[in-house]
N, C-alpha and C positions, 0 to 999 in steps of 0.2 A: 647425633647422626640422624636420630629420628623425625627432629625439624628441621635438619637440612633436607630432608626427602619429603617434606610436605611444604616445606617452602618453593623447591623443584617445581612438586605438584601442581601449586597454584599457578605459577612464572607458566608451565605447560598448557594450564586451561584457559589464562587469561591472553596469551601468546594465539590465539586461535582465535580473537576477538580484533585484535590490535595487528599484528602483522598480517600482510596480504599476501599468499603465495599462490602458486598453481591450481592445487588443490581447498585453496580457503572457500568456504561454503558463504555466501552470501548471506543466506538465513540460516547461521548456526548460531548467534547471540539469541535470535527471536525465538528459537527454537527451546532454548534453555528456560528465555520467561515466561513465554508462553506455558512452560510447565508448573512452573512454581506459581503461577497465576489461573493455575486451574483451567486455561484454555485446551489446551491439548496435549496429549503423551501417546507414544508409539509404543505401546504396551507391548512385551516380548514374551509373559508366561502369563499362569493362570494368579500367579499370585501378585504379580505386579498390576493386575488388570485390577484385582481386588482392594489393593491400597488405592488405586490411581482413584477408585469408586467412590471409596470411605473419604478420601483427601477431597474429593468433589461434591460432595455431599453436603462439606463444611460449608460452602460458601450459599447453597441454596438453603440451605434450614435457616440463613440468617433472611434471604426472600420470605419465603416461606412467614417468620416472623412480622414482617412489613406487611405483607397482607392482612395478616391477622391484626393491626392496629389499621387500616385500612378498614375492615368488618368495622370495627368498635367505633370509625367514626360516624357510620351511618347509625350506631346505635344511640351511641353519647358523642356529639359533634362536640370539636374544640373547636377554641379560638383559628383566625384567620391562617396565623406564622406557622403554629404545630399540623395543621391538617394540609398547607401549601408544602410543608418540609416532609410530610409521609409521602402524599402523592405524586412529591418528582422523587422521590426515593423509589417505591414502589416503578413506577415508570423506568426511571433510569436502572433497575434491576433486570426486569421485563425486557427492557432493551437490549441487554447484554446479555442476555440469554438468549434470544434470538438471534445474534450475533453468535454466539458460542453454536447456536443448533446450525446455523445457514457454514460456519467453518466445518465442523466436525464431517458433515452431511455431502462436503464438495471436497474433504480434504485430499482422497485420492487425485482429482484433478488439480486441485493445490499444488501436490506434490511434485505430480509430471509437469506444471508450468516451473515449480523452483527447479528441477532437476535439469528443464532445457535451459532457464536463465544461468545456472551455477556450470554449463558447458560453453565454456570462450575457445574453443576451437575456431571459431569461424576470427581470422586476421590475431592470430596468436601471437604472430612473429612480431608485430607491428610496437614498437616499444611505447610508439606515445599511446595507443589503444590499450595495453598492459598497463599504463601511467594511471589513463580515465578510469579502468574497472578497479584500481587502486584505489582512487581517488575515493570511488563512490562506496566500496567497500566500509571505507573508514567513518565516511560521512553518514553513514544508512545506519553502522555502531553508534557515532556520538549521538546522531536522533535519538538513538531508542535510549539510550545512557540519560539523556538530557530528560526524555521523559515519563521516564521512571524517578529519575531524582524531582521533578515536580509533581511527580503524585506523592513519594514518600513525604516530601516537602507538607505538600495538601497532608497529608494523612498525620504527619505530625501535630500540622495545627487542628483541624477536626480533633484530632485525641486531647488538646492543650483548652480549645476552648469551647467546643461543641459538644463535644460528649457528655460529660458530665452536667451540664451545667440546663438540659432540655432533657426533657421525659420522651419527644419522640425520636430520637438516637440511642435512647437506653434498652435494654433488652423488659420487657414485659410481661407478666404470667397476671391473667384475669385482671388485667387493668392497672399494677402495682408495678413497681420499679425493682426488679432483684435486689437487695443491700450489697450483695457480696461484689467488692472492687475489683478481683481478678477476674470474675466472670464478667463484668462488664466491659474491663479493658481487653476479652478473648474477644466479647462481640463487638466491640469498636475494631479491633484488628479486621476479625471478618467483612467488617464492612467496608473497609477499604478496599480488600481483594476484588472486591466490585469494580472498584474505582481504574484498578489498573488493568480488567476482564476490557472495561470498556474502551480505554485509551491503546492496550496492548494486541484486543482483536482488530483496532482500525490500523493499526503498523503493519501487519501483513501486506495488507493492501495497496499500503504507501511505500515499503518498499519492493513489491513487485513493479510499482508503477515505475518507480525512480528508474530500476533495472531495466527497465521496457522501454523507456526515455533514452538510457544511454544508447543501448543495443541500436535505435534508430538513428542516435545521432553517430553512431560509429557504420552503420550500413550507409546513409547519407553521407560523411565522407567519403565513404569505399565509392560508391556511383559517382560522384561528382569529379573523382581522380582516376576512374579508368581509362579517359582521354588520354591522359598523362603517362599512365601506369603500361597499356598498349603500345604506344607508340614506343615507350621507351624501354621495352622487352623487345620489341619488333625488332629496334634500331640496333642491340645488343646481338641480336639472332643472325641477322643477316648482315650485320657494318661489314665482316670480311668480304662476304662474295658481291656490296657496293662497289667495294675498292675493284676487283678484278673483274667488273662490267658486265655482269649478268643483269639481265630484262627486269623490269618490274614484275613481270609475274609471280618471281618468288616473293616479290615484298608483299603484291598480295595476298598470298598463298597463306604464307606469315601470318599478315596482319589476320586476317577473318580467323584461323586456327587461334589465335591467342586472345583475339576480343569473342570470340564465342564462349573458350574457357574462362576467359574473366568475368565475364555478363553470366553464365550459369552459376559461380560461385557467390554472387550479390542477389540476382533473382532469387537461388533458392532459399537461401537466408531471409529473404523479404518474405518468401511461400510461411517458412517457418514462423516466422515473426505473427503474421496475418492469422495463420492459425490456433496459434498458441495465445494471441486476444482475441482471439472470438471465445475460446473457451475462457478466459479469464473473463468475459463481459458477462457469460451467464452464468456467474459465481457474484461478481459485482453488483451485478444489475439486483437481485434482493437485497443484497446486502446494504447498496444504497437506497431502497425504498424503506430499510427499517431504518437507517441512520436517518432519513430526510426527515420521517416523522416523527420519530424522538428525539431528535436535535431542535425539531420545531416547537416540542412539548415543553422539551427541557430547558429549552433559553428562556421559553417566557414562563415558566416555573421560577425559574429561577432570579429572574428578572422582577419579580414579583416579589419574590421574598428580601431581593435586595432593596428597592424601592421603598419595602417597611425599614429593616435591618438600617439601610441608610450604611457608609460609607466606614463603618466599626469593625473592631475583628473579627463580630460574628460574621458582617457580609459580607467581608473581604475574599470567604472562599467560595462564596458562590462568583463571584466577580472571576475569581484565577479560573472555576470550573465553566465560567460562560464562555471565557478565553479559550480552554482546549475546544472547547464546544465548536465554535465559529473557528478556527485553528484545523480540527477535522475536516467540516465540510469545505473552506475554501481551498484546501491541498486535494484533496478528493476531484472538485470540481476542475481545479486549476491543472492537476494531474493528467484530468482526461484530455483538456485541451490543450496540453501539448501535446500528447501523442499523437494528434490530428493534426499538430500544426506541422511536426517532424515530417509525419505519412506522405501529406501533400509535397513537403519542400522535396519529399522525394523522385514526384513524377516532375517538377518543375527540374531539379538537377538533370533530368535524364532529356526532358527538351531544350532546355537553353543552353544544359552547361555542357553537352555534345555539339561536335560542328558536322554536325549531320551533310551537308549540301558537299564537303568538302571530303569525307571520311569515309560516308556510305554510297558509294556509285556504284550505281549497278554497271551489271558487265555478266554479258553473256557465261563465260566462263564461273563465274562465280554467283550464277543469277538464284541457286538453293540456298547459302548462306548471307546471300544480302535478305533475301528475304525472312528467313527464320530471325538474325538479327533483330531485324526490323518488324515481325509481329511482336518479338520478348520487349522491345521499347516500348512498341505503344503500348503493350498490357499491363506495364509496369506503370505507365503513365496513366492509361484509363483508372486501373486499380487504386492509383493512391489519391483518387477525386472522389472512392467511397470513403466517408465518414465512420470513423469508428466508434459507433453504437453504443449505449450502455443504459438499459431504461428497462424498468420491470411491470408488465401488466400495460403497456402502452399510456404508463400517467410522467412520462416525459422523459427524455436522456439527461445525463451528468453533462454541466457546460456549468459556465460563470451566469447565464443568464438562470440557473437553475440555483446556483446560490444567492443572487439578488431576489429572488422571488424566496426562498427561505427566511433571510433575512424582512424581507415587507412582512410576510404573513407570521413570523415569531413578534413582528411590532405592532400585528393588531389582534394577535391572539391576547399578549400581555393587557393590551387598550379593554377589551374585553374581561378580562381578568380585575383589571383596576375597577372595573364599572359594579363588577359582580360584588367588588367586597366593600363596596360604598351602601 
């Protein structure tokens, strides 16, 4: 009886990851790892706040350690491989820490952006729109499933043949290697939890973006069918009183009452949309200034150590770890510019794919709602010609041409690197 109620248990937790209903939380998977990964917890008393502390602690005292061999190489320098494997260790730690401070520090804002993503009221009824947040629900899980399974993957092999086997992976006290095997295999564990801090705090990101992609390509349906959708409520409203020979008037009457209601219910969805990434760009916008430059550090770190390593199982995981690397920043980049490609196609739907010349004529009688109409067009149109933004300190926005310029400068950082250790 007792593991049929815990088997219950699990089918209920994991049931809340996997099926998509009304109320499924978009970011309630991430929510979970993010805790067990030390990035964040919504601490509810004084004593949970205090484990959440102690549990957090864990993963920096193993920083903290990398520093400290860090110190020791400016005292006693090692070879090339050991002093190139501390300092993207170190870096890539630093990294994720900054990462953890820039979430924690905006996570209120975090929040109200997931809480307005995680509300599909706007086109509820719309089955195939219920289909796409399905869709993408499922998809934004297997992500995170998939990349969790390739750090544990990473983490297994680091434990199989990195750890042991190199003095600067092993835990340290004045220079010496601990003997004791379980204390080594806590602090290879803890070193991982790095691993997934860093791969785990850029998933937030990605899928708020993903979320912010649909919502535009479901608001860009909605505009591009209000043509459609008007007339064909019009034609519904008024077919009886066609048939029995009443004036056009009422069909105009109609018509502007129902495209007004319909154009306010897409405008103000676009209002929200616009809103809710501005405040997401100035959470972003640090965020991708520390990923730019640690991704930059860390590829030709890394890239350097593989270079020696050469093509064996030790370098094989900096290879898998250059993967997410470049893997981040191109979704990142690739992220923002759809949202901008979406934005625009939206004022473009509202110019061509309206028949303006035929649909909006003016007429004395109705000359206050032709024109109200017709400012919310063009402001919808003016509006989605602004670019949407993302760049911190004015040293450039998020675009593809910001990831091609990553990539150049991690290939002459490493050039630089190779020359250093000749």
């Amino acid at each position: 009886m007792c593991l049929r109620r815990v088997q219950c248990s699990v089918q209920r937790f994991f049931r809340r990851f996997i099926v998509f209903e009304d109320g499924a939380d978009y970011f309630g998977l991430y929510k979970t790892l993010a805790t067990i990964s030390a990035i964040h917890y919504d601490a509810t008393s004084w004593c949970d706040r205090t484990v959440w502390i102690i549990y957090r602690m864990l993963p920096i005292l193993v920083n903290v350690s990398y520093f400290y061999k860090a110190y020791r190489l400016t005292i006693l320098p090692e070879d090339n491989g050991s002093a190139a494997i501390i300092i993207a260790s170190v870096w890539g730690f630093t990294e994720g820490t900054l990462r953890i401070v820039i979430i924690e520090m905006r996570y209120g804002a975090l929040a109200r952006i997931m809480m307005f993503l995680n509300d599909r009221s706007y086109r509820r009824q719309d089955a195939l729109v219920r289909s796409q947040r399905a869709t993408l629900f499922t998809e934004n899980n297997r992500i995170q499933l998939t990349l969790v399974a390739t750090m544990l993957m990473e983490a297994i092999w680091f434990m199989k043949t990195q750890l042991f086997s190199r003095d600067a992976f092993m835990l340290l006290i004045d220079g010496f290697v601990v003997e004791n095997v379980v204390v080594q295999i806590v602090y290879g564990l803890l070193c991982n939890v790095w691993g997934m801090i860093y791969v785990l705090s850029f998933a937030i990101f990605y899928i708020i973006m993903n979320t912010f992609q649909l919502e535009m390509k479901i608001l860009l349906d909605g505009m591009c069918s209000v043509e459609s959708t008007v007339l064909e409520r019009v034609k519904r409203q008024i077919g009886g009183f066609e048939v029995s020979g009443h004036s056009s008037t009422l069909y105009q009457q109609s018509f502007w009452s129902i495209l007004q209601t319909e154009l306010n219910s897409h405008i103000s969805r676009h209002v929200q949309l616009l809103d809710n990434l501005k405040e997401f760009s100035s959470i972003v916008g640090p965020f991708s200034f520390v990923q730019f430059y640690g991704t930059l550090a860390l590829i030709a770190d890394c890239a350097f150590i593989l270079s020696m390593e050469g093509m064996s199982s030790h370098g094989m995981i900096y290879l898998l770890f250059v993967t997410v690397l470049v893997f981040q920043s191109f979704i990142i980049c690739r992220g923002i510019e759809k949202i901008n490609d979406l934005h625009e196609a939206i004022g473009h739907a509202q110019y061509a794919g309206f028949d303006w010349p035929q649909l909006l004529r003016y007429s004395d009688r109705f000359r206050i709602q032709y024109r109200t109409v017709r400012h919310s067009l063009l402001l919808v149109v003016e509006r989605s010609h602004i670019r949407f933004q993302c760049s911190y300190g004015g040293l450039g926005g998020i675009s593809m041409e910001r990831f091609a310029q990553l990539m150049q400068k991690s290939y002459s950082l490493l050039t630089i690197l190779r020359q250093f250790a000749k």
